[in-house]
C-alpha positions as CSV (number, residue, x, y, z in Angstrom):
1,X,-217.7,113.6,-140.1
2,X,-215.5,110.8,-138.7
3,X,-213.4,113.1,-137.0
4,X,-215.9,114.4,-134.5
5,X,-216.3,111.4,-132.8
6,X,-213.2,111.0,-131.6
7,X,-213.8,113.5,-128.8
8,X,-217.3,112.6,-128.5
9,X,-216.2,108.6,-128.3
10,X,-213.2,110.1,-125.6
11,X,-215.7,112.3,-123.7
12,X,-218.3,109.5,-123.3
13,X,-216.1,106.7,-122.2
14,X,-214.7,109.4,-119.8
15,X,-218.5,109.7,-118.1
16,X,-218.7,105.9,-117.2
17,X,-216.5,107.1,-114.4
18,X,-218.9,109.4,-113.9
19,X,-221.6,106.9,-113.8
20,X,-219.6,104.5,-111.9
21,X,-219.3,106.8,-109.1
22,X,-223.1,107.7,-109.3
23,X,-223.9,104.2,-109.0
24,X,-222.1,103.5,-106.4
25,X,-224.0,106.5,-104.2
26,X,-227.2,105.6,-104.9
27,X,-226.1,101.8,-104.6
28,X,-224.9,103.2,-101.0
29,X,-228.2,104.9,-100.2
30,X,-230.9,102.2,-101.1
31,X,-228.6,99.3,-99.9
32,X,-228.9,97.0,-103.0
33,X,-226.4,97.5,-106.6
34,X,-229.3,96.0,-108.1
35,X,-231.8,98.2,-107.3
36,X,-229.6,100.8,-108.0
37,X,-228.5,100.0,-111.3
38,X,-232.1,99.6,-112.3
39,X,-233.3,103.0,-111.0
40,X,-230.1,104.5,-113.3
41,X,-231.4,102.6,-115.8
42,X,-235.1,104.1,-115.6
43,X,-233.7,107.7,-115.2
44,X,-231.9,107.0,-118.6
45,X,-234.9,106.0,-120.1
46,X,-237.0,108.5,-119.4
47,X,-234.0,111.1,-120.0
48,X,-233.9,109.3,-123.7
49,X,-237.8,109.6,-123.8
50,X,-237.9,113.3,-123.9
51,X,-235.0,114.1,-125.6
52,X,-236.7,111.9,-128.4
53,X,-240.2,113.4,-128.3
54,X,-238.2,117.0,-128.4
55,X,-236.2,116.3,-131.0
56,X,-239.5,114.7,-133.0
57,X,-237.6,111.3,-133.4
58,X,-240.3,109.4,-130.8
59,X,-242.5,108.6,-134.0
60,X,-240.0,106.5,-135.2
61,X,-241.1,103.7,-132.7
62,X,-244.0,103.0,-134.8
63,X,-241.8,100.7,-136.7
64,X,-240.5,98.8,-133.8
65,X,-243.0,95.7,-134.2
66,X,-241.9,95.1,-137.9
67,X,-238.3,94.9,-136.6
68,X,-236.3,91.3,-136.1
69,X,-237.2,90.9,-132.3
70,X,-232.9,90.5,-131.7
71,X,-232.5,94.1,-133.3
72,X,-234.4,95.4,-130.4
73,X,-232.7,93.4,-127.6
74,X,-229.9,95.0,-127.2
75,X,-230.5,96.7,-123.7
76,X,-229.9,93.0,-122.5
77,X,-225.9,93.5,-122.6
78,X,-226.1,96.7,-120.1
79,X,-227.8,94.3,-117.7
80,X,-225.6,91.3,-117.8
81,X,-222.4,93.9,-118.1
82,X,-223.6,95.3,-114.8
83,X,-224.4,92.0,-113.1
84,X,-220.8,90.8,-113.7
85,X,-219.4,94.0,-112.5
86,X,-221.2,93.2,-109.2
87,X,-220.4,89.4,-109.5
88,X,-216.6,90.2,-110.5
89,X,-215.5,93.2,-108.8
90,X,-215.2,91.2,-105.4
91,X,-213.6,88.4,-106.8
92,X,-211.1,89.6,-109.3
93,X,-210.9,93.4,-107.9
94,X,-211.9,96.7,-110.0
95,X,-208.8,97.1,-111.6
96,X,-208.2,93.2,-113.2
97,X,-211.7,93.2,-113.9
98,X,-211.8,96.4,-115.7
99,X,-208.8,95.0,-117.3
100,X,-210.2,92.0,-118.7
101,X,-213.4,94.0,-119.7
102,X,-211.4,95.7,-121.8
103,X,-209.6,93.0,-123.5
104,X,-213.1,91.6,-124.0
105,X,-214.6,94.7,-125.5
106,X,-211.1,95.1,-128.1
107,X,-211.3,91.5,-129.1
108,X,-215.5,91.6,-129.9
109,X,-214.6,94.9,-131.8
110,X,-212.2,93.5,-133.8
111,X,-213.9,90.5,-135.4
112,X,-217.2,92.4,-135.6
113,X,-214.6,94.5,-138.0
114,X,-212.6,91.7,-139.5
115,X,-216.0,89.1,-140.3
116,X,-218.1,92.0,-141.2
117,X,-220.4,90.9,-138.6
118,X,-224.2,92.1,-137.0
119,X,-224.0,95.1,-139.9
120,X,-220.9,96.3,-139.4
121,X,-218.8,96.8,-142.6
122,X,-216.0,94.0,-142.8
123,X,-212.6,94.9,-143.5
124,X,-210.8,92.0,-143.1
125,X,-207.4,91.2,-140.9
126,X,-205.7,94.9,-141.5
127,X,-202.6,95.6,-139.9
128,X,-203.9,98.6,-138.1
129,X,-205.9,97.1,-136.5
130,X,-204.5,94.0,-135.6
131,X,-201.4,96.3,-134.3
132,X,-203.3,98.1,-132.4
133,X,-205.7,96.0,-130.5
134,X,-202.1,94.3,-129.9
135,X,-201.1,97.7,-128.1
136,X,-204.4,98.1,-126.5
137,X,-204.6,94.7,-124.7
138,X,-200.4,95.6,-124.0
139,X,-202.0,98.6,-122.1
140,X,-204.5,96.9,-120.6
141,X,-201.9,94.5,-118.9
142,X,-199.8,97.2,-117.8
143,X,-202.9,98.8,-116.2
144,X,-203.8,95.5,-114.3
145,X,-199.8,95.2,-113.1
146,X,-199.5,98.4,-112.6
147,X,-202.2,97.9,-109.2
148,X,-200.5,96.6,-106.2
149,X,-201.6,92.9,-106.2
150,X,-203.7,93.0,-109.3
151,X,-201.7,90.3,-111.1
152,X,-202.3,88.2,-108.3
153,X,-205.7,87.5,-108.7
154,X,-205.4,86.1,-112.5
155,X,-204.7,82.9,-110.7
156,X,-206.1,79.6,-112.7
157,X,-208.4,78.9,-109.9
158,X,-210.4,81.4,-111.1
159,X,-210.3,80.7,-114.9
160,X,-214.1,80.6,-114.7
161,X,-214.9,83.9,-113.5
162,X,-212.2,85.3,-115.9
163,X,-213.9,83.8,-118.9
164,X,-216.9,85.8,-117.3
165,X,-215.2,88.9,-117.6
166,X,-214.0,88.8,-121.1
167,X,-217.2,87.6,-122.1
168,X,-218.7,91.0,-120.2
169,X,-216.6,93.1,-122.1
170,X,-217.3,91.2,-125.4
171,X,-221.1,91.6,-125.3
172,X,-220.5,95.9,-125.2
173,X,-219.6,96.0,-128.8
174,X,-222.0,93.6,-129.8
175,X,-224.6,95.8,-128.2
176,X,-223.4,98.8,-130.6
177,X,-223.7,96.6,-133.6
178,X,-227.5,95.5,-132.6
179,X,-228.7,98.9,-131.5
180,X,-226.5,100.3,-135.0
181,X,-228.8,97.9,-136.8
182,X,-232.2,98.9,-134.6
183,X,-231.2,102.3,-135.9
184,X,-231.3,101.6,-139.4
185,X,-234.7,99.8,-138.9
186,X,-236.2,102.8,-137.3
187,X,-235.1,105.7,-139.4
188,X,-231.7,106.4,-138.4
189,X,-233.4,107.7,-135.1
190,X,-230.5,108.0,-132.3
191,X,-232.4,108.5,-129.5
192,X,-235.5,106.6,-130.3
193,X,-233.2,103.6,-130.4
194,X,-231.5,103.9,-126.9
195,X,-234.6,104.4,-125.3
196,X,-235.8,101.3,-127.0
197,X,-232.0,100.0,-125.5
198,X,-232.7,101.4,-122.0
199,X,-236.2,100.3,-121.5
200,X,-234.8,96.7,-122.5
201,X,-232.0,97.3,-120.0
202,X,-234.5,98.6,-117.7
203,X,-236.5,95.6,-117.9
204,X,-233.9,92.9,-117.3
205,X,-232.6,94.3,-114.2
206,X,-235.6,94.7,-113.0
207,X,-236.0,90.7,-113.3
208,X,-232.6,90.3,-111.8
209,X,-233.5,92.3,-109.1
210,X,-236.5,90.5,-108.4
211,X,-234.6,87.4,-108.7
212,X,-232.0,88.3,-105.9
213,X,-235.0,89.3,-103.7
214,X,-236.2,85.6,-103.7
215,X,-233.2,85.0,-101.6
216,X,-233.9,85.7,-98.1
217,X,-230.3,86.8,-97.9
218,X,-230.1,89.5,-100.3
219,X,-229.9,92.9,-99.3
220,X,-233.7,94.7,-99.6
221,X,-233.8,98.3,-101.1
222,X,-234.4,100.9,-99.0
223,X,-235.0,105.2,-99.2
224,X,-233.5,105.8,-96.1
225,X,-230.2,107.3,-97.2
226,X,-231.7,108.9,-100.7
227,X,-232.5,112.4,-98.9
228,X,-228.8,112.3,-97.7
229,X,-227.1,111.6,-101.0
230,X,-225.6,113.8,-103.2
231,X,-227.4,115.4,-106.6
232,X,-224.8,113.7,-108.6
233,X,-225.5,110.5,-107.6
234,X,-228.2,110.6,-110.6
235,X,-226.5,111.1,-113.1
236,X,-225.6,107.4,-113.7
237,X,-228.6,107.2,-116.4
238,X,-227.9,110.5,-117.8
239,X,-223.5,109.3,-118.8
240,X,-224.7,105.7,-119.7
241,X,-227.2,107.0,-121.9
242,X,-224.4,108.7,-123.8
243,X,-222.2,106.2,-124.0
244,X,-225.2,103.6,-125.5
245,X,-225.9,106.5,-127.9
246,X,-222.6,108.0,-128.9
247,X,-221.2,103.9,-129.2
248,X,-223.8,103.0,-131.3
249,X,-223.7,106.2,-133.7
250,X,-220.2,106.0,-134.1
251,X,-219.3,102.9,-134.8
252,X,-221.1,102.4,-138.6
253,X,-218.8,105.6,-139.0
254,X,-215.0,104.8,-137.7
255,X,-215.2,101.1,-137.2
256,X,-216.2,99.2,-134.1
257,X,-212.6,98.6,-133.1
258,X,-211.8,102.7,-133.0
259,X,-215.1,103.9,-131.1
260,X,-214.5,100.9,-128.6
261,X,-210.8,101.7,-128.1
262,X,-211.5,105.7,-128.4
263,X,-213.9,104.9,-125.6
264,X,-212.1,102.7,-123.4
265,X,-209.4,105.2,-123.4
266,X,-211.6,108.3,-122.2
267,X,-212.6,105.5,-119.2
268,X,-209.1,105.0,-118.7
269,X,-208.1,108.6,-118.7
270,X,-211.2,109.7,-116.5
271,X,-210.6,107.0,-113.6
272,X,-207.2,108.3,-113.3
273,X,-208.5,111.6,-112.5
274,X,-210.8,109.8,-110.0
275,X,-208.3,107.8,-108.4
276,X,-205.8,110.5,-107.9
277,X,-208.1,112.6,-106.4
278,X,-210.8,110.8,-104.9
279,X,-213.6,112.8,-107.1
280,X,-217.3,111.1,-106.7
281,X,-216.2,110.3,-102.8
282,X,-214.7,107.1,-104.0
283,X,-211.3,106.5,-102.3
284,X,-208.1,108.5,-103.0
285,X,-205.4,105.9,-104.6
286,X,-202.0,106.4,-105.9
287,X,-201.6,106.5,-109.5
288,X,-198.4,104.1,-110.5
289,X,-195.8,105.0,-113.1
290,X,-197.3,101.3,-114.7
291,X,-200.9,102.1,-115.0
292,X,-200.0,105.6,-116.6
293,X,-198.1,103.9,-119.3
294,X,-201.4,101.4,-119.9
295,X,-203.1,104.4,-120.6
296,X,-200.5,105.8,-123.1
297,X,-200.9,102.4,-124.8
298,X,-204.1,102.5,-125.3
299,X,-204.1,105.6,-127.0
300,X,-201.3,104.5,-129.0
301,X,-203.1,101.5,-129.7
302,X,-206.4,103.5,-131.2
303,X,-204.3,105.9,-133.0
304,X,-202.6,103.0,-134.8
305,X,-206.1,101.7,-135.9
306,X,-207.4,104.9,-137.1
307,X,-203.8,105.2,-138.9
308,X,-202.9,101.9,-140.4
Protein backbone atom coordinates (compact mmCIF):
# COMPACT_ATOMS: atom_id res chain seq x y z
CA UNK A 1 0.00 0.00 0.00
CA UNK A 2 2.84 2.36 1.02
CA UNK A 3 4.47 1.91 -2.12
CA UNK A 4 1.91 3.50 -4.37
CA UNK A 5 2.18 6.78 -3.03
CA UNK A 6 5.37 7.38 -3.93
CA UNK A 7 4.36 8.15 -7.54
CA UNK A 8 1.22 9.50 -6.63
CA UNK A 9 3.11 11.88 -3.81
CA UNK A 10 5.86 12.53 -7.01
CA UNK A 11 2.99 13.14 -9.61
CA UNK A 12 1.15 15.57 -7.30
CA UNK A 13 3.96 17.78 -6.20
CA UNK A 14 4.79 17.74 -10.01
CA UNK A 15 1.14 19.54 -10.74
CA UNK A 16 1.75 22.59 -8.34
CA UNK A 17 3.86 23.67 -11.36
CA UNK A 18 0.98 23.03 -13.15
CA UNK A 19 -1.06 25.08 -10.82
CA UNK A 20 1.50 27.69 -10.57
CA UNK A 21 1.37 28.43 -14.06
CA UNK A 22 -2.51 28.40 -14.13
CA UNK A 23 -2.57 30.82 -11.52
CA UNK A 24 -0.49 32.99 -12.95
CA UNK A 25 -2.87 33.19 -16.35
CA UNK A 26 -5.84 33.75 -14.74
CA UNK A 27 -3.95 36.14 -12.15
CA UNK A 28 -2.91 37.78 -15.68
CA UNK A 29 -6.45 37.98 -17.09
CA UNK A 30 -8.58 39.36 -14.05
CA UNK A 31 -5.68 41.64 -12.89
CA UNK A 32 -5.58 40.76 -9.15
CA UNK A 33 -3.41 37.24 -7.59
CA UNK A 34 -6.00 37.47 -5.10
CA UNK A 35 -8.87 37.19 -6.93
CA UNK A 36 -7.35 34.72 -8.81
CA UNK A 37 -6.25 32.42 -6.25
CA UNK A 38 -9.71 32.49 -4.84
CA UNK A 39 -11.51 31.61 -8.05
CA UNK A 40 -8.90 28.41 -8.23
CA UNK A 41 -9.83 27.87 -4.96
CA UNK A 42 -13.77 27.69 -5.72
CA UNK A 43 -13.09 25.62 -8.92
CA UNK A 44 -11.36 23.07 -6.48
CA UNK A 45 -14.17 23.04 -4.36
CA UNK A 46 -16.76 22.38 -6.46
CA UNK A 47 -14.42 19.90 -8.42
CA UNK A 48 -14.04 18.02 -4.78
CA UNK A 49 -17.99 18.44 -4.37
CA UNK A 50 -18.87 16.19 -7.14
CA UNK A 51 -16.23 13.88 -7.06
CA UNK A 52 -17.56 13.33 -3.34
CA UNK A 53 -21.30 13.07 -4.16
CA UNK A 54 -20.14 10.51 -7.07
CA UNK A 55 -18.19 8.54 -5.22
CA UNK A 56 -21.09 8.51 -2.23
CA UNK A 57 -18.58 9.99 0.33
CA UNK A 58 -20.70 13.58 0.52
CA UNK A 59 -22.82 12.06 3.47
CA UNK A 60 -19.95 11.89 5.47
CA UNK A 61 -20.27 15.76 6.18
CA UNK A 62 -23.06 15.04 8.48
CA UNK A 63 -20.55 14.59 11.12
CA UNK A 64 -18.68 17.79 10.50
CA UNK A 65 -20.54 19.76 13.48
CA UNK A 66 -19.49 17.11 16.13
CA UNK A 67 -15.87 17.61 15.01
CA UNK A 68 -13.17 19.80 17.14
CA UNK A 69 -13.69 23.20 15.19
CA UNK A 70 -9.46 23.15 14.50
CA UNK A 71 -9.90 19.65 12.72
CA UNK A 72 -11.91 21.45 10.15
CA UNK A 73 -9.65 24.54 9.64
CA UNK A 74 -7.28 23.41 7.81
CA UNK A 75 -8.00 25.21 4.37
CA UNK A 76 -6.56 28.27 6.40
CA UNK A 77 -2.80 27.16 5.47
CA UNK A 78 -3.63 27.20 1.52
CA UNK A 79 -4.58 30.80 2.03
CA UNK A 80 -1.78 32.16 4.16
CA UNK A 81 0.70 29.82 1.90
CA UNK A 82 -0.61 31.72 -1.13
CA UNK A 83 -0.57 35.20 0.43
CA UNK A 84 3.14 34.86 1.21
CA UNK A 85 3.88 33.56 -2.13
CA UNK A 86 2.44 36.95 -3.41
CA UNK A 87 4.07 38.92 -0.39
CA UNK A 88 7.56 36.95 -0.87
CA UNK A 89 8.07 36.26 -4.40
CA UNK A 90 8.91 40.08 -5.07
CA UNK A 91 10.99 40.46 -2.31
CA UNK A 92 13.12 37.32 -1.98
CA UNK A 93 12.50 36.06 -5.76
CA UNK A 94 10.77 32.57 -6.82
CA UNK A 95 13.64 30.53 -6.57
CA UNK A 96 14.93 31.61 -2.66
CA UNK A 97 11.52 31.68 -1.70
CA UNK A 98 10.59 28.29 -3.03
CA UNK A 99 13.83 27.40 -1.33
CA UNK A 100 13.02 28.39 2.02
CA UNK A 101 9.40 26.98 1.51
CA UNK A 102 10.84 23.95 1.33
CA UNK A 103 13.15 24.05 4.18
CA UNK A 104 10.02 25.04 6.05
CA UNK A 105 7.85 22.28 4.85
CA UNK A 106 10.99 19.42 5.75
CA UNK A 107 11.57 20.85 9.12
CA UNK A 108 7.41 20.89 10.06
CA UNK A 109 7.50 17.27 8.70
CA UNK A 110 10.07 16.15 10.66
CA UNK A 111 8.92 17.06 14.15
CA UNK A 112 5.34 16.30 13.33
CA UNK A 113 7.25 12.70 12.89
CA UNK A 114 9.76 12.88 15.72
CA UNK A 115 6.98 14.43 18.62
CA UNK A 116 4.23 12.38 17.32
CA UNK A 117 2.39 15.42 16.86
CA UNK A 118 -1.55 16.57 15.40
CA UNK A 119 -2.10 12.50 14.92
CA UNK A 120 0.68 11.63 13.28
CA UNK A 121 2.51 8.46 14.58
CA UNK A 122 5.77 9.51 16.51
CA UNK A 123 8.83 7.89 15.72
CA UNK A 124 11.23 9.58 17.50
CA UNK A 125 14.82 11.20 16.23
CA UNK A 126 15.68 8.24 13.56
CA UNK A 127 18.65 8.47 11.60
CA UNK A 128 16.82 8.31 8.36
CA UNK A 129 15.31 10.75 8.71
CA UNK A 130 17.32 13.18 10.38
CA UNK A 131 19.90 12.24 7.38
CA UNK A 132 17.74 12.91 5.02
CA UNK A 133 15.96 16.03 5.76
CA UNK A 134 19.91 16.94 6.25
CA UNK A 135 20.23 16.12 2.36
CA UNK A 136 17.02 17.70 1.45
CA UNK A 137 17.62 21.13 2.97
CA UNK A 138 21.56 20.47 1.20
CA UNK A 139 19.41 20.35 -2.00
CA UNK A 140 17.46 22.98 -1.32
CA UNK A 141 20.57 25.31 -0.97
CA UNK A 142 22.08 24.18 -3.93
CA UNK A 143 18.77 24.93 -5.76
CA UNK A 144 18.68 28.57 -4.35
CA UNK A 145 22.76 29.03 -5.36
CA UNK A 146 22.36 27.44 -8.18
CA UNK A 147 19.94 30.82 -9.62
CA UNK A 148 22.02 33.62 -10.72
CA UNK A 149 21.78 36.07 -7.81
CA UNK A 150 19.52 34.00 -5.59
CA UNK A 151 22.01 33.88 -2.62
CA UNK A 152 22.03 37.46 -2.77
CA UNK A 153 18.79 38.14 -1.45
CA UNK A 154 19.27 35.95 1.94
CA UNK A 155 20.73 39.23 3.09
CA UNK A 156 19.97 39.92 7.11
CA UNK A 157 17.95 42.90 6.25
CA UNK A 158 15.46 40.78 5.28
CA UNK A 159 15.50 38.22 8.24
CA UNK A 160 11.86 39.06 8.72
CA UNK A 161 10.42 38.18 5.59
CA UNK A 162 12.67 34.98 5.66
CA UNK A 163 11.13 33.94 8.88
CA UNK A 164 7.86 34.45 6.76
CA UNK A 165 8.88 32.03 4.41
CA UNK A 166 9.85 29.16 6.47
CA UNK A 167 6.99 29.68 8.49
CA UNK A 168 4.86 29.29 4.90
CA UNK A 169 6.36 26.26 4.19
CA UNK A 170 5.91 24.95 7.79
CA UNK A 171 2.16 25.42 8.01
CA UNK A 172 1.79 22.76 4.52
CA UNK A 173 2.53 19.79 6.65
CA UNK A 174 0.65 20.93 9.44
CA UNK A 175 -2.33 21.20 7.09
CA UNK A 176 -1.92 17.37 6.12
CA UNK A 177 -1.88 16.38 9.76
CA UNK A 178 -5.28 18.49 10.49
CA UNK A 179 -7.09 17.45 7.39
CA UNK A 180 -5.40 13.56 8.24
CA UNK A 181 -7.26 13.99 11.53
CA UNK A 182 -10.69 15.66 9.81
CA UNK A 183 -10.51 12.45 7.88
CA UNK A 184 -10.61 10.12 10.63
CA UNK A 185 -13.54 12.22 12.15
CA UNK A 186 -15.58 11.86 9.11
CA UNK A 187 -15.24 8.28 8.05
CA UNK A 188 -12.03 8.04 6.44
CA UNK A 189 -13.77 10.09 3.58
CA UNK A 190 -10.89 11.62 1.24
CA UNK A 191 -12.67 13.78 -0.69
CA UNK A 192 -15.38 14.92 1.70
CA UNK A 193 -12.48 16.27 3.69
CA UNK A 194 -10.73 18.51 1.05
CA UNK A 195 -13.77 19.91 0.04
CA UNK A 196 -14.36 20.72 3.69
CA UNK A 197 -10.28 22.04 3.21
CA UNK A 198 -11.15 23.98 0.08
CA UNK A 199 -14.26 25.66 1.07
CA UNK A 200 -12.16 26.80 4.23
CA UNK A 201 -9.43 27.94 1.77
CA UNK A 202 -12.06 29.38 -0.30
CA UNK A 203 -13.44 31.32 2.41
CA UNK A 204 -10.19 33.02 3.75
CA UNK A 205 -9.15 34.35 0.55
CA UNK A 206 -12.11 35.52 -0.11
CA UNK A 207 -11.64 37.78 3.19
CA UNK A 208 -8.18 38.63 2.04
CA UNK A 209 -9.36 39.65 -1.07
CA UNK A 210 -11.90 41.80 0.26
CA UNK A 211 -9.35 43.20 2.59
CA UNK A 212 -6.85 44.31 -0.25
CA UNK A 213 -9.94 45.92 -2.01
CA UNK A 214 -10.27 48.34 1.01
CA UNK A 215 -7.08 49.87 -0.23
CA UNK A 216 -7.78 52.26 -2.90
CA UNK A 217 -4.50 51.14 -4.38
CA UNK A 218 -4.99 47.55 -4.95
CA UNK A 219 -5.46 46.26 -8.21
CA UNK A 220 -9.60 45.60 -8.84
CA UNK A 221 -10.58 42.25 -10.66
CA UNK A 222 -11.56 42.43 -13.85
CA UNK A 223 -13.13 39.74 -16.93
CA UNK A 224 -11.64 41.56 -19.58
CA UNK A 225 -8.78 39.18 -20.43
CA UNK A 226 -10.74 35.79 -19.26
CA UNK A 227 -12.23 35.13 -23.00
CA UNK A 228 -8.54 35.51 -24.11
CA UNK A 229 -6.84 33.06 -21.76
CA UNK A 230 -5.95 29.76 -22.28
CA UNK A 231 -8.23 26.48 -21.06
CA UNK A 232 -5.49 25.49 -18.92
CA UNK A 233 -5.39 28.40 -17.00
CA UNK A 234 -8.16 26.45 -14.85
CA UNK A 235 -6.80 23.92 -13.88
CA UNK A 236 -5.12 25.56 -10.74
CA UNK A 237 -8.15 24.05 -8.50
CA UNK A 238 -8.18 20.86 -10.21
CA UNK A 239 -3.70 20.11 -9.31
CA UNK A 240 -4.14 21.78 -5.84
CA UNK A 241 -6.92 19.71 -5.06
CA UNK A 242 -4.64 16.73 -5.62
CA UNK A 243 -1.99 17.69 -3.87
CA UNK A 244 -4.43 18.62 -0.50
CA UNK A 245 -5.89 15.21 -1.09
CA UNK A 246 -3.04 12.97 -2.05
CA UNK A 247 -0.75 14.92 1.13
CA UNK A 248 -3.24 14.34 3.42
CA UNK A 249 -3.93 10.48 2.48
CA UNK A 250 -0.50 9.68 2.38
CA UNK A 251 1.01 10.85 5.15
CA UNK A 252 -0.79 8.50 8.12
CA UNK A 253 0.78 5.90 5.64
CA UNK A 254 4.66 6.71 4.85
CA UNK A 255 5.31 9.41 7.36
CA UNK A 256 4.89 13.08 7.04
CA UNK A 257 8.54 13.67 6.36
CA UNK A 258 8.51 11.12 3.08
CA UNK A 259 5.09 12.40 1.46
CA UNK A 260 6.44 16.09 2.08
CA UNK A 261 9.85 15.32 0.61
CA UNK A 262 8.32 12.80 -2.20
CA UNK A 263 6.32 15.87 -3.03
CA UNK A 264 8.65 18.60 -2.97
CA UNK A 265 10.76 16.67 -5.21
CA UNK A 266 7.99 16.03 -7.99
CA UNK A 267 7.79 20.20 -7.61
CA UNK A 268 11.28 20.30 -8.11
CA UNK A 269 11.52 18.00 -10.97
CA UNK A 270 8.36 19.51 -12.79
CA UNK A 271 9.58 23.31 -12.64
CA UNK A 272 12.71 22.11 -14.29
CA UNK A 273 10.77 20.98 -17.17
CA UNK A 274 9.02 24.42 -16.96
CA UNK A 275 11.92 26.44 -16.86
CA UNK A 276 13.84 24.73 -19.59
CA UNK A 277 11.20 25.01 -21.73
CA UNK A 278 8.97 27.74 -20.94
CA UNK A 279 5.77 25.32 -20.75
CA UNK A 280 2.48 27.26 -19.18
CA UNK A 281 3.90 30.58 -21.13
CA UNK A 282 6.04 31.39 -18.15
CA UNK A 283 9.60 32.46 -19.24
CA UNK A 284 12.21 30.18 -20.81
CA UNK A 285 15.30 30.00 -18.16
CA UNK A 286 18.47 28.20 -18.19
CA UNK A 287 18.74 25.28 -16.05
CA UNK A 288 22.25 25.41 -14.06
CA UNK A 289 24.49 22.35 -13.46
CA UNK A 290 23.72 23.59 -9.41
CA UNK A 291 20.07 23.54 -9.39
CA UNK A 292 20.15 20.02 -11.15
CA UNK A 293 22.20 18.62 -8.38
CA UNK A 294 19.46 20.26 -5.61
CA UNK A 295 17.13 18.23 -7.24
CA UNK A 296 19.29 14.90 -7.07
CA UNK A 297 19.57 15.75 -3.36
CA UNK A 298 16.34 15.89 -2.72
CA UNK A 299 15.69 12.67 -4.00
CA UNK A 300 18.57 11.36 -2.28
CA UNK A 301 17.33 12.92 0.71
CA UNK A 302 13.61 11.10 0.57
CA UNK A 303 15.14 7.86 -0.41
CA UNK A 304 17.26 7.97 2.72
CA UNK A 305 14.12 8.54 4.91
CA UNK A 306 12.09 5.83 3.38
CA UNK A 307 15.41 3.60 3.80
CA UNK A 308 16.99 4.33 7.19
Amino acid sequence: MDTLFIPLALLAGGLLAVQAGANAQLSKAIGSPFAATTLQLSVGTIVLLIIAALTGTLAALVALPEVQWWHAVGGTASAFYVVSTILLFPRLGAVVSVGLFIAGQMLASLALDIFGLLGVAGVGLQAGAAAGTAVVLAGAALIVLGQAGGASNLRGDKLGWIALALLAGGVLPIQGAVNALLRHDLGGAPFAVGTVSFLVATLAMAAVLLATLAWPQSPRPHLDGVSAMPWWGWLGGFAGATYVTTVFTAMPVIGAASAVGLTVAGQQIASILVDRYGWFRLPQRPVSATRLAGVVLLLAGVVLIKAL
